[in-house]
Backbone as numpy.savetxt, mean C-alpha at the origin, in Angstrom:
# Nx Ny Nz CAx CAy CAz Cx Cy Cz
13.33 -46.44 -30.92 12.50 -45.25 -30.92 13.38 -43.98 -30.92
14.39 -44.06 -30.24 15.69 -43.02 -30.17 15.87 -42.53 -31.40
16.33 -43.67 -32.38 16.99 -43.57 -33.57 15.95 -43.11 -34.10
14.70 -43.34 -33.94 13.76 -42.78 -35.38 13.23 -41.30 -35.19
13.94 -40.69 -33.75 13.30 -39.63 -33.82 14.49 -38.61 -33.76
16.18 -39.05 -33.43 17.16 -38.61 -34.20 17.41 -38.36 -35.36
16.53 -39.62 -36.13 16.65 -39.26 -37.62 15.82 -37.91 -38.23
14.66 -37.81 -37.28 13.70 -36.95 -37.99 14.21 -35.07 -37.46
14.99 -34.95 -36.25 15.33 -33.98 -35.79 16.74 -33.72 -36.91
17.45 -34.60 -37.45 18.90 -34.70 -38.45 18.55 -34.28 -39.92
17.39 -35.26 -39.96 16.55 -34.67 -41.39 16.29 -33.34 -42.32
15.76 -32.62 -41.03 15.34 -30.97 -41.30 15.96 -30.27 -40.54
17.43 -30.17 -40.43 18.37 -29.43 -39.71 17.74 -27.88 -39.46
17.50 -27.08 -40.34 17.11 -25.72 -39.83 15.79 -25.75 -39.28
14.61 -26.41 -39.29 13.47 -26.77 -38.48 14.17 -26.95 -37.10
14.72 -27.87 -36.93 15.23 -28.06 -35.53 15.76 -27.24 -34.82
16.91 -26.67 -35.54 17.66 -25.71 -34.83 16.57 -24.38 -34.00
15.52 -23.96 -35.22 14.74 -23.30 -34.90 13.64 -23.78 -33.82
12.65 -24.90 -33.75 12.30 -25.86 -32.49 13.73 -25.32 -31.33
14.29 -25.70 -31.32 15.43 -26.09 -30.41 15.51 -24.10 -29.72
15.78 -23.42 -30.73 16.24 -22.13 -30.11 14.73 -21.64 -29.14
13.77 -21.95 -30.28 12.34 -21.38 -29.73 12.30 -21.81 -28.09
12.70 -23.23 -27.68 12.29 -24.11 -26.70 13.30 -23.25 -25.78
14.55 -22.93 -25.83 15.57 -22.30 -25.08 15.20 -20.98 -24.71
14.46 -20.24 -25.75 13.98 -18.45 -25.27 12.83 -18.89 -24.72
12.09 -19.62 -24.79 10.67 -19.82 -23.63 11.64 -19.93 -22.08
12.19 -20.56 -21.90 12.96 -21.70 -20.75 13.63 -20.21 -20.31
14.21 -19.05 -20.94 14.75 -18.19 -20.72 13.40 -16.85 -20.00
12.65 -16.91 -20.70 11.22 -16.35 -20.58 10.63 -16.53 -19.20
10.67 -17.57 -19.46 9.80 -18.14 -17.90 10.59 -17.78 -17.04
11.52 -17.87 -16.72 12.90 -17.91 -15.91 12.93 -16.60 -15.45
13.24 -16.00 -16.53 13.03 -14.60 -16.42 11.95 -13.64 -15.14
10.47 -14.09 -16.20 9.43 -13.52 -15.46 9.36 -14.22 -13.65
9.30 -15.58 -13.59 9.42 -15.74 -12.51 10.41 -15.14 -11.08
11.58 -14.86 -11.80 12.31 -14.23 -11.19 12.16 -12.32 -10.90
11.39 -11.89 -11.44 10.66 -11.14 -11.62 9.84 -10.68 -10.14
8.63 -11.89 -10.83 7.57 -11.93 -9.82 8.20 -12.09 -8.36
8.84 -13.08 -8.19 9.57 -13.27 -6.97 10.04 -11.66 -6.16
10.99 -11.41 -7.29 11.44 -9.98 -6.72 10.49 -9.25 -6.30
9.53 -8.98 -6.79 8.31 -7.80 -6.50 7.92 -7.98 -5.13
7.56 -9.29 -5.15 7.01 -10.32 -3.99 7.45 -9.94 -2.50
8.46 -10.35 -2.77 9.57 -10.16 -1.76 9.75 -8.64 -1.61
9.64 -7.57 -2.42 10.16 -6.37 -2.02 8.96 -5.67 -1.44
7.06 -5.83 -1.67 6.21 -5.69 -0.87 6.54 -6.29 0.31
6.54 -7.57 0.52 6.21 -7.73 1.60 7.53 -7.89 2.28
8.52 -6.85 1.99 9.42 -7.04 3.36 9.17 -5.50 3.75
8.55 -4.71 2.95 7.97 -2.97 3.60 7.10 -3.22 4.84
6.32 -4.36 4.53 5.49 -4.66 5.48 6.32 -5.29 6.94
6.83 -6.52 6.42 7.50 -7.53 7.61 8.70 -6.39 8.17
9.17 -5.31 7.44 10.64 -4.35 8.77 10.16 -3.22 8.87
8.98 -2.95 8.81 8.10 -2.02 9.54 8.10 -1.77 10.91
7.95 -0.78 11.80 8.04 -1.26 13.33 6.09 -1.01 13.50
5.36 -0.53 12.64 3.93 -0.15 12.67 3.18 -1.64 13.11
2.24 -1.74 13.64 1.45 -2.67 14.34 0.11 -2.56 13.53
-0.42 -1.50 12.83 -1.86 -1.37 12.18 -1.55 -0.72 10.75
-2.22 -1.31 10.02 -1.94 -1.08 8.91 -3.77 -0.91 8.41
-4.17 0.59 8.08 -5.38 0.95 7.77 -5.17 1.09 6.33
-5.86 0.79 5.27 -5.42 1.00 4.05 -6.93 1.18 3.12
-7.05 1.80 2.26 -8.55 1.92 1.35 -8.28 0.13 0.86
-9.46 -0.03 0.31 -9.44 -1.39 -0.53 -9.42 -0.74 -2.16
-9.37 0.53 -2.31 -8.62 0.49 -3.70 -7.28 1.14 -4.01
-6.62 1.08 -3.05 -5.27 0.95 -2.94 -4.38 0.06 -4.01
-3.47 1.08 -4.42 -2.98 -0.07 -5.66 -1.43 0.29 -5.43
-0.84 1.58 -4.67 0.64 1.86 -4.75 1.00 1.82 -2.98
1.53 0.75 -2.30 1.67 1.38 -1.05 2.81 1.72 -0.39
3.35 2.56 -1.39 4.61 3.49 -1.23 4.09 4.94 -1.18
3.31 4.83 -1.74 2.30 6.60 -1.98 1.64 6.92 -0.82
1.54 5.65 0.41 0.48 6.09 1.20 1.34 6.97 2.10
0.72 7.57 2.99 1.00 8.70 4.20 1.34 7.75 5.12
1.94 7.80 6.32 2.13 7.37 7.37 1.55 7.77 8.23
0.67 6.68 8.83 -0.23 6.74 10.61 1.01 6.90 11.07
0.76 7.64 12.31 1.16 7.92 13.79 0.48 7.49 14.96
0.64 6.21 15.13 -0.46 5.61 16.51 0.17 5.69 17.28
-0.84 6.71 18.72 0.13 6.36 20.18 -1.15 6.03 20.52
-0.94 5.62 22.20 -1.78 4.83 23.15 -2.01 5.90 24.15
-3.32 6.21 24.30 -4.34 7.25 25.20 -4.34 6.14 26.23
-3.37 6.02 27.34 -3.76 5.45 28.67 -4.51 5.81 29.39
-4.98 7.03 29.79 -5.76 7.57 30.75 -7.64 7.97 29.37
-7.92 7.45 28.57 -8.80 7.78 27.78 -9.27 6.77 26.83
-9.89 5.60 27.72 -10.30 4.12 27.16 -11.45 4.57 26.71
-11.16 3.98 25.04 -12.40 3.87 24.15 -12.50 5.11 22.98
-11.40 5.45 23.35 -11.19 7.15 22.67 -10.78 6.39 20.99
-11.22 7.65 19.71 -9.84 6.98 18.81 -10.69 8.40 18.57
-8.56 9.09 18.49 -8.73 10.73 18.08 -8.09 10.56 17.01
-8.24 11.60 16.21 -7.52 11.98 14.66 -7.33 12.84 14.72
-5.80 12.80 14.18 -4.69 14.65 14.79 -4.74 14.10 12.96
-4.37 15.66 12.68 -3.50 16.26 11.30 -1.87 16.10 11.34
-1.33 15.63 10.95 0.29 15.84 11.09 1.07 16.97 9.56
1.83 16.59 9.33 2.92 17.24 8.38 1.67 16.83 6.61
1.53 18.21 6.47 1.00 18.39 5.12 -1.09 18.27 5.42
-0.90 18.33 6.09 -3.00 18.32 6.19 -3.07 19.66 6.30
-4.43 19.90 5.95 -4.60 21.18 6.15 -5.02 21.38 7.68
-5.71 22.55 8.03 -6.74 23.42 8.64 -7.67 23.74 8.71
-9.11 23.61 9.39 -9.93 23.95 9.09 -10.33 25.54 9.32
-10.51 26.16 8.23 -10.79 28.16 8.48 -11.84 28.58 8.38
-13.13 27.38 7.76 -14.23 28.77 7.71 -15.29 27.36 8.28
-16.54 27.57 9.01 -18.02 26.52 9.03 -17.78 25.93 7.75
-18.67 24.96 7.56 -19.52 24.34 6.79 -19.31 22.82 6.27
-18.12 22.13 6.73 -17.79 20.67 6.35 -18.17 19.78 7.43
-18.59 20.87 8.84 -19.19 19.67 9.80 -17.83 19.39 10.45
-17.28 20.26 10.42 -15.88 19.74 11.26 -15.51 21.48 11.90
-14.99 20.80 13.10 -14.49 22.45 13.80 -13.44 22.85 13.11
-13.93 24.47 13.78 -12.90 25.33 12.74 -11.44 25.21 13.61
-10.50 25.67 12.69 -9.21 25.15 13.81 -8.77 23.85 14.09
-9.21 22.57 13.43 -9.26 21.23 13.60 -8.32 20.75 12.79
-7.82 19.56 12.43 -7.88 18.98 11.07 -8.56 18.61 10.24
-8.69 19.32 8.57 -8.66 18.99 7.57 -8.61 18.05 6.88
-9.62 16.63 8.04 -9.84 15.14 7.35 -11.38 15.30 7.21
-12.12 15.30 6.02 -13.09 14.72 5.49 -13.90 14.03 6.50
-15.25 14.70 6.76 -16.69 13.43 7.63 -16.06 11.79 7.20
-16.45 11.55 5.86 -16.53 10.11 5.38 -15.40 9.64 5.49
-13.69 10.26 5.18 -12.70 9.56 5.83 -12.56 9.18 7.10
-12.69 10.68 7.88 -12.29 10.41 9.01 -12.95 8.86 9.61
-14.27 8.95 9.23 -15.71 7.71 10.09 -15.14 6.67 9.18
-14.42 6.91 8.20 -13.55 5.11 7.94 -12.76 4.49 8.58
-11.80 5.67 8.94 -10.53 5.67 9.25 -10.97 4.84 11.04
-11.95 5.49 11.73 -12.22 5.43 13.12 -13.44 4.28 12.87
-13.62 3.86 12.24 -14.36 2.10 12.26 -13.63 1.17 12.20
-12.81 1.48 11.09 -11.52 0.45 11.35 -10.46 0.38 12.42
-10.25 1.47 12.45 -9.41 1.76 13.82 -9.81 0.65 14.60
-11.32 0.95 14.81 -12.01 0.38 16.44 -12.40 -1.31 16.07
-12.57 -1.32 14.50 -12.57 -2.83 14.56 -11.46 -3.80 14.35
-10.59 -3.21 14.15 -9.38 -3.97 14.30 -8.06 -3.90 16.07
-8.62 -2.56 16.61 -8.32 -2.57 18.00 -9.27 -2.33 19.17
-10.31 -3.54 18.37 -11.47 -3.35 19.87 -11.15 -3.88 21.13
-10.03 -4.72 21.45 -9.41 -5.62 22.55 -8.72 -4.16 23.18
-7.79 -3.42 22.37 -7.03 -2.37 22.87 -7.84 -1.24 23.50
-8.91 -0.90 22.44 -9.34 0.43 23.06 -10.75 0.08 24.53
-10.25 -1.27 25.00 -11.04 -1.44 26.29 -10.16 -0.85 27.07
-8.97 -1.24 26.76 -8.00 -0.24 27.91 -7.58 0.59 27.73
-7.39 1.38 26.77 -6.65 2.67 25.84 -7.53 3.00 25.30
-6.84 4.53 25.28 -7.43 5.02 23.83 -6.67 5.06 22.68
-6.67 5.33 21.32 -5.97 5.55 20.39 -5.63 6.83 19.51
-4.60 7.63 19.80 -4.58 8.98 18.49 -3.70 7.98 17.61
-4.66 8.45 16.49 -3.72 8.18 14.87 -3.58 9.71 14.18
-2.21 9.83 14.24 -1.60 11.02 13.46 -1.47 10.71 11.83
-2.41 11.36 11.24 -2.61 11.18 9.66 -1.48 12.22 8.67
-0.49 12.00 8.04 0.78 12.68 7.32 0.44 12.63 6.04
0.13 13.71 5.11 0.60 13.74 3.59 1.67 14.23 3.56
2.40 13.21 3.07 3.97 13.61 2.88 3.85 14.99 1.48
2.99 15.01 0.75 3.23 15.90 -0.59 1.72 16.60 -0.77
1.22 17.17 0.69 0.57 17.59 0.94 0.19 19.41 0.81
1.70 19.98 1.53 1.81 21.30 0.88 1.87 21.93 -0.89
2.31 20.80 -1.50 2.62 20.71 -2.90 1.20 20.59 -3.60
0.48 19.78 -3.33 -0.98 19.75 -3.77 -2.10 20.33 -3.40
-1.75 20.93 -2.61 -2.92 22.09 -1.88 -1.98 23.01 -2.65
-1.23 23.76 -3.16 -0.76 24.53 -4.28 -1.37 24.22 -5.34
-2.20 23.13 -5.83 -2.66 23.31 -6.75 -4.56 23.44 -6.97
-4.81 23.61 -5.65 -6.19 23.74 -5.07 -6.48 24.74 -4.86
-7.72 25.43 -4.71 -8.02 26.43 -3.47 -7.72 26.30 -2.33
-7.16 25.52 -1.81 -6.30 25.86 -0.60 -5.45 25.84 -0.22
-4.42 26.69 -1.12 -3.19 26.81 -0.89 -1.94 27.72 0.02
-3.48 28.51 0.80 -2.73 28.79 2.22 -2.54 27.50 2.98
């Protein structure tokens, strides 16, 4: 069976060669992409695994999570059941009525903020029996894009 299918690969020398190269750039292909995927793999989830962060709040249409802002969670010992939301580096201010948020506050959105503080509380309902929780919310490129808003004081 050897011989009869040596003969047929000997037969049509440039067919083969071509079979033969095709079979080697797939084998190279695959190789390739897998090694690839691996890398990606591995480079998400080690942002995650040498993190020192304990909660990770994220939208579900999240697609870059290098773009996101960084929480600031500390622990309200004396204020069980609390979960406050501070503004950090790049949020705005609130300056005039009308979003339902105090003036002088941070500049998080009704519908964020009440995401942000459901999840909070359903993923640290064990914690906030004994604590409370501030999460400090950061747009890192926050001053830069309120430059391109009306609110670029």
């Amino acid at each position: 069976m050897f011989h009869i299918a040596l003969q047929f690969i000997l037969f049509d020398k440039p067919k083969s060669i071509g079979a033969l190269l095709g079979v080697v750039i797939s084998l190279f292909l695959i190789g390739q992409q897998s090694g690839t995927f691996l890398f990606l793999t591995n480079a998400m989830s080690s942002l995650v695994d040498n993190t020192a962060t304990d909660l990770w709040v994220v939208d579900d249409r999240t697609t870059n999570i290098n773009a996101l802002g960084r929480f600031d969670v500390r622990l309200l010992r004396d204020q069980p059941g609390t979960v406050l939301l501070v503004g950090g580096f790049g949020v705005g201010t609130v300056t005039m009525p009308g979003l339902g948020l105090l003036v002088g506050g941070s500049a998080i959105n009704p519908v964020p903020r009440r995401n942000i503080e459901d999840n909070v509380r359903a993923v640290a309902a064990d914690l906030l029996l004994e604590a409370g929780i501030e999460v400090t919310i950061s747009v890192p490129q926050g001053l830069e894009m309120a430059k391109k808003t009306l609110n670029a004081r």
